[in-house]
C-alpha positions as CSV (number, residue, x, y, z in Angstrom):
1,X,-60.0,-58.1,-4.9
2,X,-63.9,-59.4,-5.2
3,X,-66.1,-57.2,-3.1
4,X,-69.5,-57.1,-1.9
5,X,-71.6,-53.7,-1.5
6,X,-73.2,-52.6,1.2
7,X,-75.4,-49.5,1.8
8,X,-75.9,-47.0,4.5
9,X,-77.1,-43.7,4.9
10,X,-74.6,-41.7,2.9
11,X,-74.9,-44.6,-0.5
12,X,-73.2,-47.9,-1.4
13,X,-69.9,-48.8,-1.1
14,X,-67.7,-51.5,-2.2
15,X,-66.4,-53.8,1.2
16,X,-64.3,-56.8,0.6
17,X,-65.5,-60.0,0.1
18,X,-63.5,-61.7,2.9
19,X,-64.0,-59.0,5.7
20,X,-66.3,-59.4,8.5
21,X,-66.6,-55.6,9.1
22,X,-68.8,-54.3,7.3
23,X,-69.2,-50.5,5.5
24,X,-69.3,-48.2,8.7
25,X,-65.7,-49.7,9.4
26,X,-64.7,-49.2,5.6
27,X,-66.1,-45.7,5.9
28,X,-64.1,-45.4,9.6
29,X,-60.8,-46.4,8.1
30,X,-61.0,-43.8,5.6
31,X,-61.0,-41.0,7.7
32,X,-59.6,-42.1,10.5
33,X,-55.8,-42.7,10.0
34,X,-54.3,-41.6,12.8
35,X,-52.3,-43.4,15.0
36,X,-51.4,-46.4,13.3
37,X,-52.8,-48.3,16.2
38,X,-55.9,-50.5,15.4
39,X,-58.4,-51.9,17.7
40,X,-56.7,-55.6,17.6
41,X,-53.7,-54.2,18.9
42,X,-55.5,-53.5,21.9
43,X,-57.0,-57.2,22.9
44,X,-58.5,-56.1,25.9
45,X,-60.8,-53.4,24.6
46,X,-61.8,-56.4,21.7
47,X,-62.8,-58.6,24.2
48,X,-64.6,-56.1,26.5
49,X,-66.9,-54.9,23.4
50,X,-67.4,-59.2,22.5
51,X,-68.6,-60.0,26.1
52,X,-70.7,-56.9,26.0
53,X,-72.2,-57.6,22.9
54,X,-72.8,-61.5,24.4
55,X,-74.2,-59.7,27.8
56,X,-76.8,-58.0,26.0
57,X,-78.1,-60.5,23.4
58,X,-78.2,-62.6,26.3
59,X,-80.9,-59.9,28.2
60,X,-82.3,-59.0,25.2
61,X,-83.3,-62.8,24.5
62,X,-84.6,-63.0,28.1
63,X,-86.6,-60.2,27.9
64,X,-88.2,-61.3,24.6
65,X,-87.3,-58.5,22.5
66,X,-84.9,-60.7,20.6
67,X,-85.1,-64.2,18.4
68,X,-83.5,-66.8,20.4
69,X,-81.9,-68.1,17.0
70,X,-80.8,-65.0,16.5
71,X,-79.4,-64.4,20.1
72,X,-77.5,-68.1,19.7
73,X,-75.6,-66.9,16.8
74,X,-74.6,-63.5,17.7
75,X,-73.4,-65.6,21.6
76,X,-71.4,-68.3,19.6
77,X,-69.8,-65.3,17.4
78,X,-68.7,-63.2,20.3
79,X,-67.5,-67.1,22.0
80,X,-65.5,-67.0,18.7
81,X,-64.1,-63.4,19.6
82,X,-63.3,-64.0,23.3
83,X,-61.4,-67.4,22.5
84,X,-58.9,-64.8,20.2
85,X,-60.6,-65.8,16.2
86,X,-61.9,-62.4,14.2
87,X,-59.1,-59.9,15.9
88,X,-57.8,-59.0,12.6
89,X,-61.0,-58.0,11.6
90,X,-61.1,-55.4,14.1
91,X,-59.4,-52.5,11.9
92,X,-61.0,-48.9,13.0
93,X,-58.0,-47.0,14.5
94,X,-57.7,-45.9,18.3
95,X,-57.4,-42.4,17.2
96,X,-61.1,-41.7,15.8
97,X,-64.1,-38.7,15.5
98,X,-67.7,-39.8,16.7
99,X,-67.3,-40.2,20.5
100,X,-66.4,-44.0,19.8
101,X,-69.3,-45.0,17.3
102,X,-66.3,-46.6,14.8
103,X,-65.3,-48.5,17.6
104,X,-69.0,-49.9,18.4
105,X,-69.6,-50.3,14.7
106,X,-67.0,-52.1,14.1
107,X,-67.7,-55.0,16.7
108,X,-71.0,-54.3,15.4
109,X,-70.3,-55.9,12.0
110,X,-67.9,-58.6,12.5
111,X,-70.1,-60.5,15.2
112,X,-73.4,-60.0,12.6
113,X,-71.1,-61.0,9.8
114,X,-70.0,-64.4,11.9
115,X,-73.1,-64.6,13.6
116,X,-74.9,-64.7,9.4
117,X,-72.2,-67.3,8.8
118,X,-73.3,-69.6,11.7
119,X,-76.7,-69.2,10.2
120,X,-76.0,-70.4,7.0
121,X,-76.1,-66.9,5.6
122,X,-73.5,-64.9,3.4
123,X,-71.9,-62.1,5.2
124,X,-73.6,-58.4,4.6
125,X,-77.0,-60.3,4.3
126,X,-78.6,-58.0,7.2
127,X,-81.9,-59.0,6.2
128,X,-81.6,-61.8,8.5
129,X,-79.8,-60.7,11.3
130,X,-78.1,-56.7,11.3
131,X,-75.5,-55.0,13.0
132,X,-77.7,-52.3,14.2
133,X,-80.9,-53.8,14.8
134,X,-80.0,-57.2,16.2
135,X,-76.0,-57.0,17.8
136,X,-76.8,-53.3,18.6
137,X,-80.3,-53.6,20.1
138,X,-81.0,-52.0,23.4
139,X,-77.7,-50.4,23.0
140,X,-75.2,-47.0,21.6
141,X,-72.4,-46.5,21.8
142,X,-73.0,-44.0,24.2
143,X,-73.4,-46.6,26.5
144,X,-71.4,-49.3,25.2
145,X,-68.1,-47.3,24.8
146,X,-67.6,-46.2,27.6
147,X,-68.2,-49.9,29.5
148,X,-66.0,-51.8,26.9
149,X,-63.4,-49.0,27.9
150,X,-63.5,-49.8,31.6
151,X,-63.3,-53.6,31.4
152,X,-60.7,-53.2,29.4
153,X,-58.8,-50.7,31.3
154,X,-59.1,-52.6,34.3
155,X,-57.8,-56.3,33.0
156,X,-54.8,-53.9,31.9
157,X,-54.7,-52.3,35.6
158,X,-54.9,-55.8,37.2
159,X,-51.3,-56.7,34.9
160,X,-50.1,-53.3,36.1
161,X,-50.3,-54.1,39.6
162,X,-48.9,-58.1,39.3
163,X,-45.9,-56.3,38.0
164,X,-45.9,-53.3,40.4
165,X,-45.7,-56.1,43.3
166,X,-42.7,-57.9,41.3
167,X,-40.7,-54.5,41.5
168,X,-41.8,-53.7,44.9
169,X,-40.9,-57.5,46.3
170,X,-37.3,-56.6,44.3
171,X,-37.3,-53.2,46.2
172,X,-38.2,-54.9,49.7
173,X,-35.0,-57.5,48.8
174,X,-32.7,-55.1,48.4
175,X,-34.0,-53.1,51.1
176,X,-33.3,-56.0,53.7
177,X,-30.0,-57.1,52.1
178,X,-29.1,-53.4,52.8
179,X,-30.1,-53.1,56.3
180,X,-27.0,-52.7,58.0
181,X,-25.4,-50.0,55.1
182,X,-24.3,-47.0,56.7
183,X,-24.9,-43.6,54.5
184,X,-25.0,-40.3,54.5
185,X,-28.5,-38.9,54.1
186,X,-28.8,-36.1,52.1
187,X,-31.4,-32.8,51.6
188,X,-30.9,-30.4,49.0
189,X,-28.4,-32.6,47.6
190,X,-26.3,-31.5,50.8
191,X,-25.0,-33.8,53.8
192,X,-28.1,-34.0,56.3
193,X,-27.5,-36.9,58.5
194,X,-27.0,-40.6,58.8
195,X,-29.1,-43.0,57.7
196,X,-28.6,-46.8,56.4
197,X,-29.3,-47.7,52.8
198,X,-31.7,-50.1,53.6
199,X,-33.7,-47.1,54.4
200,X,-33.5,-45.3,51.9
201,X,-34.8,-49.1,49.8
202,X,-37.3,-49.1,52.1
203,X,-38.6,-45.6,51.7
204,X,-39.4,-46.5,47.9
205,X,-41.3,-49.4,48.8
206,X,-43.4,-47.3,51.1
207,X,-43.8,-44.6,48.5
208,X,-44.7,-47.4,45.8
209,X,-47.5,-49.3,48.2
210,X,-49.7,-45.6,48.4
211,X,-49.8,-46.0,44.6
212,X,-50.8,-48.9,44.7
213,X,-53.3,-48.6,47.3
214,X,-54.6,-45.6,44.6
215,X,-54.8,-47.9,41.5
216,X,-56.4,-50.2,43.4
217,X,-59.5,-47.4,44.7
218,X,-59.5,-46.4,40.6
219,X,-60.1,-50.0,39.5
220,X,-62.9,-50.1,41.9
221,X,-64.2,-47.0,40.1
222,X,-64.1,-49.0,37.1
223,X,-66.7,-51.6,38.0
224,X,-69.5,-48.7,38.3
225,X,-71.4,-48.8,34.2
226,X,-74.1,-47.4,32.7
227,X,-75.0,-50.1,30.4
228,X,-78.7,-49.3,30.1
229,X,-78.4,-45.5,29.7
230,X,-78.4,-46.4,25.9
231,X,-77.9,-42.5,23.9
232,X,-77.8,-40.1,26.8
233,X,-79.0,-41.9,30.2
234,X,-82.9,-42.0,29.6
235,X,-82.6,-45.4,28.4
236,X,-84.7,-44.9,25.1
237,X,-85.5,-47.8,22.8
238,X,-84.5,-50.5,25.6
239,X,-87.1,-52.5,27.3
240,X,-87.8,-52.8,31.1
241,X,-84.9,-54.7,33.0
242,X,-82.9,-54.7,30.4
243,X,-80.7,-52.4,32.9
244,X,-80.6,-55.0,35.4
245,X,-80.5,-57.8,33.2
246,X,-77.3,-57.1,30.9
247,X,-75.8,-56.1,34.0
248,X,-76.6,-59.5,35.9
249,X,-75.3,-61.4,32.7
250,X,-72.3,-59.3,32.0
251,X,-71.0,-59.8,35.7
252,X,-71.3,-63.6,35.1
253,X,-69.1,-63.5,32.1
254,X,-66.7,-61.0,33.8
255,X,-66.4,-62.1,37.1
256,X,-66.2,-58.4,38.4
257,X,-68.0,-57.1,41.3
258,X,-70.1,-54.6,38.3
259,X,-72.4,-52.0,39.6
260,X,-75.2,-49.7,37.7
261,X,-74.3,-46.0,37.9
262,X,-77.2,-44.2,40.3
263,X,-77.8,-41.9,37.5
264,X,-77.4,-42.8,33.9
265,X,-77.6,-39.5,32.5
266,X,-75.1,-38.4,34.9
267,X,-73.1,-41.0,34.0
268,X,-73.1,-40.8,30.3
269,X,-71.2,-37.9,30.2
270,X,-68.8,-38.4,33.6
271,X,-65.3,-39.0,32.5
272,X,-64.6,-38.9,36.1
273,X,-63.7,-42.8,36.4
274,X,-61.1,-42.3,33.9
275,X,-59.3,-38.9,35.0
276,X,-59.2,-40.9,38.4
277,X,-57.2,-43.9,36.8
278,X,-55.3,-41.6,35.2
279,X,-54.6,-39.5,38.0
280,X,-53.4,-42.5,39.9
281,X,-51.0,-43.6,37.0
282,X,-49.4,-40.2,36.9
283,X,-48.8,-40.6,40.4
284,X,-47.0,-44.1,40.0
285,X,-44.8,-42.3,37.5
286,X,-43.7,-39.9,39.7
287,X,-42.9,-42.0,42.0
288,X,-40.8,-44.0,39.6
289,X,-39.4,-41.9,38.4
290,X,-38.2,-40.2,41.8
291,X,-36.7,-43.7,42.1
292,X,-34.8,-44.0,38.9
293,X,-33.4,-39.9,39.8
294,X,-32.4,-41.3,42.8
295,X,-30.3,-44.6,41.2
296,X,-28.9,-42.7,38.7
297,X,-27.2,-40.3,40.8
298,X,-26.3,-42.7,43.4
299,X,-24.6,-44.7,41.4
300,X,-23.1,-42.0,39.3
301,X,-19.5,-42.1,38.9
302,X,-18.2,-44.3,39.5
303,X,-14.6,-42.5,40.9
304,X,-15.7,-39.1,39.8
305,X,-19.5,-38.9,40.9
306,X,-21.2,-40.3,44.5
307,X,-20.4,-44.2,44.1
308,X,-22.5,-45.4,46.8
309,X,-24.4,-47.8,44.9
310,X,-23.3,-49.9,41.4
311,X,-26.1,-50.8,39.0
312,X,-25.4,-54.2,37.0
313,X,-24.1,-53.2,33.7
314,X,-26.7,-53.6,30.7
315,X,-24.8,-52.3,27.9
316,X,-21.6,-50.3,26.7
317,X,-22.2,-46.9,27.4
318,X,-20.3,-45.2,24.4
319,X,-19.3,-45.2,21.1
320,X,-16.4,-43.1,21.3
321,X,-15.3,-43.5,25.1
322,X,-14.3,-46.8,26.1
323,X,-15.4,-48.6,29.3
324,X,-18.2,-46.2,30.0
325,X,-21.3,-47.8,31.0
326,X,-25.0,-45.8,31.6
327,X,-27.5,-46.7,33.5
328,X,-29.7,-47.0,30.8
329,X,-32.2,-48.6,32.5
330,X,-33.5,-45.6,35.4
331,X,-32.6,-43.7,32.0
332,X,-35.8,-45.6,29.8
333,X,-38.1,-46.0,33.5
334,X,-37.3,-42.2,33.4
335,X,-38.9,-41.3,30.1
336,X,-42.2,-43.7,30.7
337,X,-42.6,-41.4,33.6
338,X,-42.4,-38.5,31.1
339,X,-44.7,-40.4,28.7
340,X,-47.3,-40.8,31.8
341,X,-47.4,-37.3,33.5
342,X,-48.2,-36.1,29.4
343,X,-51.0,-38.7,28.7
344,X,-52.4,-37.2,32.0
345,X,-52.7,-33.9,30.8
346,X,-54.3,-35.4,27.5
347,X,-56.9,-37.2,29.4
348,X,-57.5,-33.9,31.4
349,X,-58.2,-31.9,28.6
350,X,-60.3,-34.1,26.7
351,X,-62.5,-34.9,30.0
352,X,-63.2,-31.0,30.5
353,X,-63.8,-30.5,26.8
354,X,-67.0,-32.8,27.0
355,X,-70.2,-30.9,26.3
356,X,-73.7,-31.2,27.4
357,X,-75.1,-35.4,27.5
358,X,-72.1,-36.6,25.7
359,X,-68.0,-36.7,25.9
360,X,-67.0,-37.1,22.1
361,X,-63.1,-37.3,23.4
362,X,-63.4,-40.5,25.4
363,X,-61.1,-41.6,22.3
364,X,-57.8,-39.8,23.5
365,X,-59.0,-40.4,26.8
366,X,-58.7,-44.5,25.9
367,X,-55.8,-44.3,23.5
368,X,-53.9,-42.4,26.5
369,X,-54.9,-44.6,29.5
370,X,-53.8,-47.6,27.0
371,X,-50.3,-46.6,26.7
372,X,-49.9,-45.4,30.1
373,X,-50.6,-48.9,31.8
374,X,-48.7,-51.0,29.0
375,X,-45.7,-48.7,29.5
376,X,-45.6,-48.8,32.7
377,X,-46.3,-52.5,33.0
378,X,-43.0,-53.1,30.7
379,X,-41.5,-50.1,32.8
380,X,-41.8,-52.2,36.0
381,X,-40.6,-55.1,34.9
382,X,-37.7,-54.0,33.0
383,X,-36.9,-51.7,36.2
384,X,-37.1,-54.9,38.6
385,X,-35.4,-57.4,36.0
386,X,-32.7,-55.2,34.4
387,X,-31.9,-53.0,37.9
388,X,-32.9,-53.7,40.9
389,X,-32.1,-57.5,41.7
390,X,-28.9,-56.9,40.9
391,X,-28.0,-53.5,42.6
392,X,-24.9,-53.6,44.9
393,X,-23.7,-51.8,47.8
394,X,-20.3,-50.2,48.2
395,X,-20.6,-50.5,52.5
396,X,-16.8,-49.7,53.4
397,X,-16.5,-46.2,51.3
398,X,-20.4,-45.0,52.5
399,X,-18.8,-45.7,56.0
400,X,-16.1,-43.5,55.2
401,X,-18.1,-41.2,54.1
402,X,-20.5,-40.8,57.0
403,X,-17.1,-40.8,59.3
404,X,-15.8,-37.6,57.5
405,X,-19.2,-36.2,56.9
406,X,-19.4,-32.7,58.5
407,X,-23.3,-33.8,58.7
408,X,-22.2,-36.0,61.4
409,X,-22.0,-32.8,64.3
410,X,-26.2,-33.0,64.1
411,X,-25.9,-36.0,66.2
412,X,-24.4,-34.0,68.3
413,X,-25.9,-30.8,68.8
414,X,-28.4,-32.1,71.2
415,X,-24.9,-33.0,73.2
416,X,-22.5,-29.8,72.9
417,X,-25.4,-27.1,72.0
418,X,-25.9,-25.4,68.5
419,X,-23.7,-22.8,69.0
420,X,-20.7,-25.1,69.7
421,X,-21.9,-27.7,66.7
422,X,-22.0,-24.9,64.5
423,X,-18.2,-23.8,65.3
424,X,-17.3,-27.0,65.0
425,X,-18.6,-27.4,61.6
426,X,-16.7,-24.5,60.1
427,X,-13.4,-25.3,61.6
428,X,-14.1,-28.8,60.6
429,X,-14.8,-27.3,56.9
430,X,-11.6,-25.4,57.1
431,X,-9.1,-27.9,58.1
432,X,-10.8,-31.0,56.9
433,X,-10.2,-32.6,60.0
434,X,-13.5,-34.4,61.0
435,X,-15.9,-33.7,63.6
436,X,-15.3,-36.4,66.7
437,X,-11.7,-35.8,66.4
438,X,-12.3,-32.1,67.1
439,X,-15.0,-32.3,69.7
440,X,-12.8,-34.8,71.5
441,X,-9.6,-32.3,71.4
442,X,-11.4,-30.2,73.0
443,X,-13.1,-32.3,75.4
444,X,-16.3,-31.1,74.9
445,X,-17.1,-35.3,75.3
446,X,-15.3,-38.2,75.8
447,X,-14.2,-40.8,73.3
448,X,-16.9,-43.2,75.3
449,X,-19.6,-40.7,74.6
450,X,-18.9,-40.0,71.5
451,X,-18.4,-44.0,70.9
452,X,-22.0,-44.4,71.9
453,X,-23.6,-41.4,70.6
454,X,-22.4,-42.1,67.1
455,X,-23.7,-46.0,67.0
456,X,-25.0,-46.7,63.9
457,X,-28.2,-47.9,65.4
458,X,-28.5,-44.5,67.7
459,X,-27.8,-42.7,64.4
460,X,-30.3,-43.9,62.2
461,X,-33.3,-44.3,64.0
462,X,-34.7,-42.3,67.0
463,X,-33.7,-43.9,70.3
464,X,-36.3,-43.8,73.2
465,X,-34.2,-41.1,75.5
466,X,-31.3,-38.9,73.6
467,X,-30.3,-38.0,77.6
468,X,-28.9,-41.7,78.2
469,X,-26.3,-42.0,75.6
470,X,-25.1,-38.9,76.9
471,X,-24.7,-40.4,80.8
């Protein structure tokens, strides 16, 4: 392989010929084998740290601290980058020491190395244009980092909640195909009262649109930077405006509604944006996952387990019991949720183990919020593809069930007093008879009352006067 050799301040070292990273990435590969993930897997976080590094050689040209030639190359070479070219070249793995330096480094070298090309230059000739000095100016990773993170996180959280509004328009579906579905409602995993099934749909939706509502305030957090702050907030070796330049230009090329932090030393070591997100993530998985608890064991069975509901089948169940089918797909929604609630306590502890001006952890903090919102992207869809749509209803044996449910006599108690629905319950327990036929034997109410007190509609939602249906 024909090499070229670059020097920094540890000696020389050989980097190949054809790369466009440079010997800080060659060095950051080395010790950094981690994961297995590399920064092109993650195209997002590429692009954020291109249109950064195009925000700020935009400023920097503007504010005359950098050559306008020098400033069209390194533009044209991120251009290059945002249109999709150079990913490959982005090698450094996810998983890395140095509070994200690799990471800047390595964006670092491949827009110089393009940026030397579209000057007629060979690549590692930093005499004419340098990673540090000219892509890097007015700029660390300190600051840099951190940005790139957010932009990235929050083109990832916008995918997360088109998908989130898929499986919640899937929920709302089945919610009104089920409105009329009479069920037993259940607390403690005992008979409670009656509800329909649409309800119970419904209550997911509901449950879903607070997350959302959540994502949607963390997102906001995301658009607050501290470009500017360059090492630890004091905004050493950047010129005047600069702070209020790179942010004008980045919000151009974004398009989001970007903010400047009110204190950039504050915000050079605040992880606070990013426990927030993923704070709000954890949240969507448990809500999922409640979900996916709840399909599973209402469609368990399905003679020997609650039957209420049939999930369509995805897949045989077994290799050694024929005709068994699982519902694998709750089962896979399920373990994203697992996934989710960990990578929250990952980015909790690397957020509190940040020390003094600097969080070196922000890392795991990434590599964790990355994998949280691409699972539970796929997790959505799959749920509302795979599940939902094509959940059906068994209405004729939930009616039976509500009918001999002993959880029926609450509906009553307001009727024939506690003391008498409690009796009832027992001797309905006993003999297995149900509870109308026994309160009408003993004409505690008429088969008129206890036609209109036990409408579906009186029985699943409050009416305005309990005294009326009564008489």
């Amino acid at each position: 392989m024909k090499t070229r050799m670059e020097h920094d301040l540890l000696g020389e070292r050989a980097v190949p010929e054809d790369a466009y990273y440079g010997i800080h990435t060659v060095r950051a590969r080395e010790n950094f084998w981690i994961s297995g993930a590399r920064l092109a897997d993650y195209p997002d976080l590429v692009l954020a740290l291109a249109t950064i590094k195009q925000a700020a050689a935009l400023a920097n040209c503007e504010l005359g601290v950098l050559d306008p030639g020098k400033c069209g190359a390194i533009v044209q070479a991120c251009g290059e980058v945002l249109d999709g070219s150079l990913h490959e070249h982005f090698v450094v793995d996810m998983m890395q020491g140095g509070a994200g330096t690799s990471t800047n480094m390595n964006a670092n070298e491949v827009i110089a190395n393009r940026a030397l090309e579209l000057l007629g230059r060979p690549r590692g000739a930093y005499a004419w244009l340098h990673p540090n000095e000219d892509v890097n100016l007015s700029q660390s990773t300190n600051d840099v980092y951190p940005c790139a993170l957010k932009l990235a996180l929050h083109a990832a959280g916008l995918r997360l909640l088109d998908a989130f509004d898929a499986l919640r328009a899937a929920i709302d579906a089945k919610a009104v195909e089920f409105a009329a579905v009479l069920k037993m409602g259940r607390t403690q995993l005992q008979d409670a009262v009656p509800m329909t099934l649409g309800q119970e749909f419904a209550t997911y939706s509901v449950m879903l649109a607070a997350d959302r509502a959540a994502l949607l305030r963390a997102l906001d957090r995301l658009c607050e930077i501290s470009l500017g702050a360059t090492a630890i907030g004091t905004g050493i070796n950047s010129p005047p405006g600069y702070t209020r330049a790179v942010r004008r230009h980045l919000a151009r090329l974004t398009g989001l509604p970007l903010r400047t932090a009110p204190d950039l030393v504050a915000a050079t070591q605040d992880t606070d944006a990013f426990v927030e997100l993923s704070a709000a993530l954890k949240s969507c998985a448990i809500k999922l996952g409640k979900v996916c608890n709840d399909l599973r064991m209402l469609s368990s069975g399905p003679r020997a387990g609650f039957g209420e509901i049939n999930l369509p089948p995805m897949q045989a169940g077994s290799s050694i019991m024929p005709g068994k089918v699982n519902p694998v797909i709750p089962e896979v929604v399920n373990q994203v949720a697992f996934e989710v609630i960990g990578n929250d306590l990952v980015v909790t502890q690397a957020a509190q183990a940040g020390q003094l001006q600097l969080n070196a952890f922000e890392p795991v903090i990434a590599f964790s919020l990355f994998k949280s919102l691409t699972h539970l992207r796929a997790a959505c869809y799959t749920l509302e593809t795979r599940c939902i749509s094509g959940i059906t209803a068994n209405p004729e044996y939930l009616k039976s069930v509500v009918h001999g449910s002993i959880g029926l006599v609450t509906a009553l108690n307001p009727y024939i007093g506690y003391a008498r629905a409690s009796a009832i319950a027992r001797e309905a327990q006993v003999s297995g008879r149900g509870i109308a036929e026994l309160v009408l034997q003993k004409g505690w109410l008429s088969q008129a009352q206890l036609d209109e007190i036990l409408r579906p509609e009186l029985l699943t939602r409050p009416p305005a006067d309990l005294s009326e249906a009564a008489g």
